[in-house]
SELOFI-152095 format. One record per residue (C-alpha): x, y, z. Coordinates in steps of 0.5 Angstrom, whole numbers, plus 2048, in hexadecimal, padded with zeros to 3 digits. Layout:
% residues N
xx,yy,zz
X,Y,Z
...
% end
This chain:
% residues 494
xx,yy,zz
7A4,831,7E4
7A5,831,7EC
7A8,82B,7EF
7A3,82A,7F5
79D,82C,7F1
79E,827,7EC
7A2,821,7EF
7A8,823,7EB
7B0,824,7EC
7B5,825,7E8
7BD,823,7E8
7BC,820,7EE
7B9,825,7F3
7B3,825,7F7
7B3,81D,7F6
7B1,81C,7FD
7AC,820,7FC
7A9,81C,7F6
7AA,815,7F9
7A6,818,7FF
7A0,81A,7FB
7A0,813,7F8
7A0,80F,7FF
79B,814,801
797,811,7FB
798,80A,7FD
793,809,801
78D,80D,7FC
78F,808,7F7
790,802,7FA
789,803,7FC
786,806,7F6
781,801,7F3
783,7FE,7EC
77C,802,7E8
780,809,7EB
787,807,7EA
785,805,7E2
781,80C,7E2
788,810,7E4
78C,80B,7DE
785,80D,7D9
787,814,7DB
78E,814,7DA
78D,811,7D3
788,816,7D0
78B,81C,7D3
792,81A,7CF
78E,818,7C9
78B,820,7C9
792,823,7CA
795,81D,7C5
796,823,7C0
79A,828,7C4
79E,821,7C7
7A0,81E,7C0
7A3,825,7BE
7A8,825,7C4
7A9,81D,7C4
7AC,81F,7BC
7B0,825,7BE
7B3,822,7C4
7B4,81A,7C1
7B4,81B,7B9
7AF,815,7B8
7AB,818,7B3
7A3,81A,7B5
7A0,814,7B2
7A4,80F,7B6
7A3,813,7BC
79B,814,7BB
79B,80D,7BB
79F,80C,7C2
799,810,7C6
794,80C,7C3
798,806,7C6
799,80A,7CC
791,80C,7CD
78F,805,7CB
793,802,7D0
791,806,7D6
78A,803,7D4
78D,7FC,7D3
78F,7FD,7DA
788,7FF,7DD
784,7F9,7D9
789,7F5,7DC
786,7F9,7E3
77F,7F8,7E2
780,7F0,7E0
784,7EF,7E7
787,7E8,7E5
78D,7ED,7E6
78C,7EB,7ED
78E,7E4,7ED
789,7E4,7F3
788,7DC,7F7
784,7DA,7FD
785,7D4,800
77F,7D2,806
782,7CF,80C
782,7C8,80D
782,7C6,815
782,7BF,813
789,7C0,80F
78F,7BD,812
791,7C2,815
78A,7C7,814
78A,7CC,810
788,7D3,811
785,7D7,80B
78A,7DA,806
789,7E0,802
78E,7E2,7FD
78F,7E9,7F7
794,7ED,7F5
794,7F4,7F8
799,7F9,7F6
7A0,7FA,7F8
7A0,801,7F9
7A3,808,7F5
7A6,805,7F0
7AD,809,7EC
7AC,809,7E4
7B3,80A,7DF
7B0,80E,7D9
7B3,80A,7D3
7B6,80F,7CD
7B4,80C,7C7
7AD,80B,7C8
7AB,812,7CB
7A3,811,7CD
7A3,808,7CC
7A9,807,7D2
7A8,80F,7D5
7A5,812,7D9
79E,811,7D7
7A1,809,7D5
79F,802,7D6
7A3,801,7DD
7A0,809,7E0
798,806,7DD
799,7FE,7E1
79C,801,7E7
796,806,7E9
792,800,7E6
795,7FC,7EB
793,802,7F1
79A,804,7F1
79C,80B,7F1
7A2,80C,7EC
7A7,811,7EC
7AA,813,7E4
7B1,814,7E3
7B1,818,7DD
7B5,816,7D8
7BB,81B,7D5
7BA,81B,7CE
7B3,81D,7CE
7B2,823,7D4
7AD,827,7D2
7A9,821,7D0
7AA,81E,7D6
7A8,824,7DA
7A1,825,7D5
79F,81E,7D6
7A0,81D,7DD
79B,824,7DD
796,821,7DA
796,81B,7DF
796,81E,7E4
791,823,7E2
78D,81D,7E0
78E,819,7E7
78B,81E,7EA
786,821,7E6
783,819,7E7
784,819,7EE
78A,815,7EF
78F,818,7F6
794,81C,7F6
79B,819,7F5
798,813,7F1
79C,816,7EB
7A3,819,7EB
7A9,81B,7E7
7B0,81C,7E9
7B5,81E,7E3
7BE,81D,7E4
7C3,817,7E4
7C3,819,7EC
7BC,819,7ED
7BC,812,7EA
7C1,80F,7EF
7BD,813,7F5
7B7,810,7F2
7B9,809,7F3
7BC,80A,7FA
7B5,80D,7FC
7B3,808,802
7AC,809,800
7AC,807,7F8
7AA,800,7F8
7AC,7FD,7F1
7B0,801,7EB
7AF,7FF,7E3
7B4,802,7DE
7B5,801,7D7
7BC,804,7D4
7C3,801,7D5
7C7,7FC,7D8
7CC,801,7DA
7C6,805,7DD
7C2,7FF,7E0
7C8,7FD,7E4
7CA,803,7E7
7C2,803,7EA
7C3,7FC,7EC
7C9,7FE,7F0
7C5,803,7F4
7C0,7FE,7F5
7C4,7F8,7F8
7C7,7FE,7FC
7C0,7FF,800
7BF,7FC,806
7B8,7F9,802
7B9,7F8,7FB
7B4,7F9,7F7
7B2,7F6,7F0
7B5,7F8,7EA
7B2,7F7,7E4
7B6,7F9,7DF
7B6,7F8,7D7
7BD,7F9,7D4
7C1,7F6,7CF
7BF,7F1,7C8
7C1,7EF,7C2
7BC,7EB,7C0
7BE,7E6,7BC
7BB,7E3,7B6
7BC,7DD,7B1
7B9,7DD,7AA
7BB,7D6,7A7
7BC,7D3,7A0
7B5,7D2,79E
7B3,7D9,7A1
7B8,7DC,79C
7B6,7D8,796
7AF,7D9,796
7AE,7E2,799
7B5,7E4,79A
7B4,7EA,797
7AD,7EB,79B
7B2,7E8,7A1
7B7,7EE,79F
7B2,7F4,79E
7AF,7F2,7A5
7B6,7F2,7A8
7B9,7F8,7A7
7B2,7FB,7A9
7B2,7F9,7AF
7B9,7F9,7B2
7B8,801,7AF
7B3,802,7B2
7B3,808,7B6
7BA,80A,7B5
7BB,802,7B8
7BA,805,7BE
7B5,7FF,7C0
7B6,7FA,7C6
7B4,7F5,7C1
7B9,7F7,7BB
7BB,7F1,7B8
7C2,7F2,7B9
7C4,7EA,7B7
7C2,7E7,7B1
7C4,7E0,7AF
7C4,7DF,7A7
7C6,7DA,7A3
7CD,7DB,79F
7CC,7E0,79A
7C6,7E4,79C
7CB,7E9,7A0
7CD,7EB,798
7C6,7EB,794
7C5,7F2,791
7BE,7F2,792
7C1,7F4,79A
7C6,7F9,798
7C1,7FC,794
7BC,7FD,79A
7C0,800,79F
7C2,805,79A
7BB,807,799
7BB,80A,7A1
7BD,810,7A1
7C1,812,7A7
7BE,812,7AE
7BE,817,7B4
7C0,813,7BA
7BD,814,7C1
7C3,818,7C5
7C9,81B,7C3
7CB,815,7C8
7C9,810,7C4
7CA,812,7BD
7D1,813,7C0
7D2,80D,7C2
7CF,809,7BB
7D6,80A,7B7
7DA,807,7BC
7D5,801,7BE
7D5,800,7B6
7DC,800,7B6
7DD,7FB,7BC
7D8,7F6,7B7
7DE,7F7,7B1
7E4,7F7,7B6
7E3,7F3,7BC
7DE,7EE,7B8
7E1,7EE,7B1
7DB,7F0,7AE
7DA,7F3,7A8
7D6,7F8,7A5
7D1,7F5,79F
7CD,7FB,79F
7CB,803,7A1
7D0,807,7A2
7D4,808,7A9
7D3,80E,7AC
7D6,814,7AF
7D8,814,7B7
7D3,819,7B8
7CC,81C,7B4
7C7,818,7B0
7C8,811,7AF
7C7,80B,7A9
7C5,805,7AA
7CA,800,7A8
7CB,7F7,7A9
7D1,7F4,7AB
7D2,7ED,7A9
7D6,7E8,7AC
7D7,7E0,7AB
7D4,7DB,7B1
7DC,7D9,7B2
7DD,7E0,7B4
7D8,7E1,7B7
7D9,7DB,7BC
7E0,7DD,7BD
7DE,7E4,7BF
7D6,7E5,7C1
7D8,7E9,7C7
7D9,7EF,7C2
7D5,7ED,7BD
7CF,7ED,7C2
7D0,7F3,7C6
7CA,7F6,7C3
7CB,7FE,7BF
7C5,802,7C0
7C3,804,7BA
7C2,802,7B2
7C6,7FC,7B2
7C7,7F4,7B2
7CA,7F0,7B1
7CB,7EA,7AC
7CE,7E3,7AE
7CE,7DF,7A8
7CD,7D7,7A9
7CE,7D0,7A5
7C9,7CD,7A9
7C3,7CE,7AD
7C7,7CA,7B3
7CD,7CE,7B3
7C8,7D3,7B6
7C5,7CF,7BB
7CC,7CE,7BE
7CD,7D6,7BD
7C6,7D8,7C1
7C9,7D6,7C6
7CE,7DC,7C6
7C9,7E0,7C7
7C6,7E3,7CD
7C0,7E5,7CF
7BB,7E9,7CA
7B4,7EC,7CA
7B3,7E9,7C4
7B4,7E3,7BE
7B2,7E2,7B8
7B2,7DC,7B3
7B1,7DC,7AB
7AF,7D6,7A9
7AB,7D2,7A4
7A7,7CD,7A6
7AA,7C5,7A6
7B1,7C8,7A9
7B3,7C5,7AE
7B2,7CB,7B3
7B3,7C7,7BA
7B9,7C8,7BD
7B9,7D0,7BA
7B3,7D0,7BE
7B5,7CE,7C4
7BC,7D2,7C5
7B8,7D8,7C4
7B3,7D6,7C8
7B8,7D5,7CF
7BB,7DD,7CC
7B6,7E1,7CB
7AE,7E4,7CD
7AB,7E4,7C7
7AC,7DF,7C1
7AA,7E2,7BA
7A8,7DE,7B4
7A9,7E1,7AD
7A9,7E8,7B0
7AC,7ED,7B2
7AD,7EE,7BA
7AC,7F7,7BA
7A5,7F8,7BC
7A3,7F5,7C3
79B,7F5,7C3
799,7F7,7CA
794,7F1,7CC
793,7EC,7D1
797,7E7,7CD
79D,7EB,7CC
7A3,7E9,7D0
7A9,7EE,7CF
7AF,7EC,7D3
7B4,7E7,7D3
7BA,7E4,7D7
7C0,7E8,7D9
7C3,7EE,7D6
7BC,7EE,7D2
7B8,7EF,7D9
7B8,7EF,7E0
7B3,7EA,7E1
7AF,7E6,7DE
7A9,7EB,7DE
7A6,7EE,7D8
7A6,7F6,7D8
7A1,7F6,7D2
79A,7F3,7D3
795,7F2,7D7
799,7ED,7DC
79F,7F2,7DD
79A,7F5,7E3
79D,7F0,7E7
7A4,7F2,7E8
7A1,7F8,7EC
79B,7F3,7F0
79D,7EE,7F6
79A,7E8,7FA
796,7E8,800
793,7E2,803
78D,7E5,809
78D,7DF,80E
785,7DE,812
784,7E5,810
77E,7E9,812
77B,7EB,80C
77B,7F3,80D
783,7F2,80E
783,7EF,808
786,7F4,802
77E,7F6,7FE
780,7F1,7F8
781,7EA,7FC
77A,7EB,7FF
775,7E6,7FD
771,7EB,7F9
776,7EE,7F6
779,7E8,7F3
773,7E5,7F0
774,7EB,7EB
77B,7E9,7E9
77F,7E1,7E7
782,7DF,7ED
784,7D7,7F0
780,7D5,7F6
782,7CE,7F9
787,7CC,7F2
781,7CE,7ED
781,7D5,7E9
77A,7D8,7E9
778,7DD,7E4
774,7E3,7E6
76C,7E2,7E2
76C,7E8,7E1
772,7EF,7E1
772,7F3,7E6
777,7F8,7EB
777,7F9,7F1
% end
């Protein structure tokens, strides 16, 4: 597809020319109402479900995921493109405040007026392991135009082809649907990633990936004479922690659900629980052997990663002085197996900096303890992760387990499994550094803020007013006014 024509650019050439469209947009979108914008979202989704079939089969040839999980993937990726127009429509979004002026305040006050307007074309990092979720079509593509951004997508080099035909369909879709030139763009290489971020007119970035890369894209960053915000999702070890009661009341249930969860996918999810604390025993059970030897073996994403799986489990034996409870090691190339390494809580306090280091792929790690404060204490070895997970049974006390968890993770988990993220308004997917940049979320109705920024408008006249803080528009949507919320009596868009 030509690179002008569609917004796109590959290994780093025509860049410019990319981000260029996407500030000419700017304007269209920042003014578009919220009834069209959720129309250009509804469009993007149907036109992705049509082509669904032909999509799924390029994802699989490109990633190995299997057809089901990937038919899955674009329901979740079509779903959140019409989250984020009801999120539109509802307006409280908007967080839209009026305080009326008081001259008789000491010192008077004129009328204030404030909302969230976007920031501006925005740069978004496609993830490898979910090629439609955090792709081009993805949650941070879908909340920034959402938000009035345009959005200009780094493709990601495990899945080019599925990049490109994706990016076609939205860009189709937007324009079929009225949206201006340049509101969508793709642009393809590590080069074209770095320009990107340097580009004056980009306003923001979100990526999804490593640390090594995040870092590399920060580095530009800060060397901007205007840095923008980076809203990155980097690494995670997900600790979780079964206690004794748990154990005797479903620890086989408790087993099954592990070894599903931390092989889902390969063990290529960002919520993997890739640290699981487990009474003195549970790291030898036959029940456990027994179900990471029903899985067969996996193919990786990229040969990079599937490279890099031997060696990350050879690090966990070696410089953590872990060892091998169950699965099979596997070859320093080609498919892989799932395995479990296990250690004692007294390694592990002596050497969490290996034992932490998260190993992308189909492996945890056990640490087994004597007593349920021992892994109070070693919690707080842990850095900052997506995720949680408690098992326990009603009556243990579970405080102080809660509480440490709490100040390291986004979202705490209770008797369940922390693979799988619900795209809703409650959802928070974040967490302290390294698992995120920022205490956003990137999954969920409210990650729309990462790409909004306040205005307040002092004694403004109403026509210089942006349409959505104007009285009547405001009676259609929940805003505050003089301290009070007030909902709207009936549901309208302006």
């Amino acid at each position: 597809m030509p690179g002008e024509a569609t917004g796109t650019a590959r290994a780093g050439g025509g860049v410019s020319d990319v981000v260029a469209l996407a500030a000419g947009a700017a304007p269209a979108l920042r003014a578009a109402s919220r009834e069209v914008r959720a129309g250009w979202l509804r469009a993007i989704a149907d036109a992705v479900d049509a082509e669904a079939p032909a999509l799924v089969e390029i994802a699989d040839r490109e990633t190995h995921l299997g057809a089901e999980r990937l038919r899955g993937e674009v329901a979740r990726t079509t779903g959140q493109l019409r989250l984020f127009a009801g999120v539109l429509e509802e307006g409280s979004y908007l967080e839209a405040i009026v305080d009326a002026a008081d001259p008789a305040a000491v010192p008077p006050r004129a009328e204030l007026r404030r909302m969230l307007r976007p920031v501006g074309p925005v740069a978004v990092f496609s993830a490898s392991n979910f090629p439609f979720a955090f792709s081009v079509a993805g949650g941070d593509t879908a909340a920034a135009l959402a938000a009035g951004c345009p959005v200009v997508v780094k493709g990601h080099s495990g899945h080019p082809e599925l990049s490109r035909e994706t990016a076609r369909i939205v860009t189709d879709a937007l324009a079929a649907a009225g949206a201006p030139a340049g509101a969508f763009g793709l642009v393809e290489g590590r080069q074209a990633g770095l320009d990107l971020v340097r580009a004056s007119v980009v306003r923001a970035a979100a990526f999804t990936g490593s640390l090594a890369g995040a870092q590399g894209l920060m580095d530009e960053i800060a060397r901007r004479p205007d840095p923008i915000p980076f809203f990155g999702e980097l690494g995670s070890t997900n600790p979780v922690v079964i206690t004794p009661g748990a154990v005797a009341a479903r620890g086989d249930a408790i087993i099954d659900g592990l070894v599903a969860s931390f092989t889902l996918g390969g063990g290529q999810f960002c919520t993997k629980p890739g640290l699981v604390f487990v009474p003195r025993g549970v790291a030898d059970d036959p029940h456990l052997r027994a179900r990471v030897a029903e899985h067969p073996e996996f193919t990786l994403l990229t040969d990079r990663i599937a490279a890099a799986f031997a060696p990350g489990v050879d690090r966990l034996r070696e410089e953590g002085a872990a060892r091998v409870v169950a699965g099979e090691t596997s070859e320093a190339s080609g498919p892989v197996h799932a395995v479990i390494v296990a250690t004692d809580i007294g390694t592990f306090l002596e050497r969490s900096d290996a034992l932490l280091e998260e190993c992308f792929g189909p492996v945890t790690v056990l640490v087994e303890y004597d007593e349920v404060d021992e892994v109070v204490a070693a919690l707080a070895r842990v850095g900052g992760s997506l995720t949680g997970t408690l098992h326990a049974q009603p009556g243990e006390a579970i405080d102080e387990i809660v509480a440490a968890l709490e100040e390291r993770v986004g979202r705490v988990v209770f008797d369940g499994w922390p693979t799988g993220v619900a795209v809703t308004w409650s959802q928070h997917h974040g967490g302290p550094w390294p698992a995120t940049t920022t205490t956003h979320t990137s999954v969920g109705a409210t990650s729309i803020r990462r790409f909004l920024r306040p205005v307040a408008y002092q004694q403004a006249p109403a026509e210089a007013l942006p349409a959505d803080l104007r009285d009547e528009a405001l009676a259609g949507i929940p805003h505050r006014r003089d301290g009070v919320l007030v909902l709207p009596t009936t549901r309208g868009t302006t």
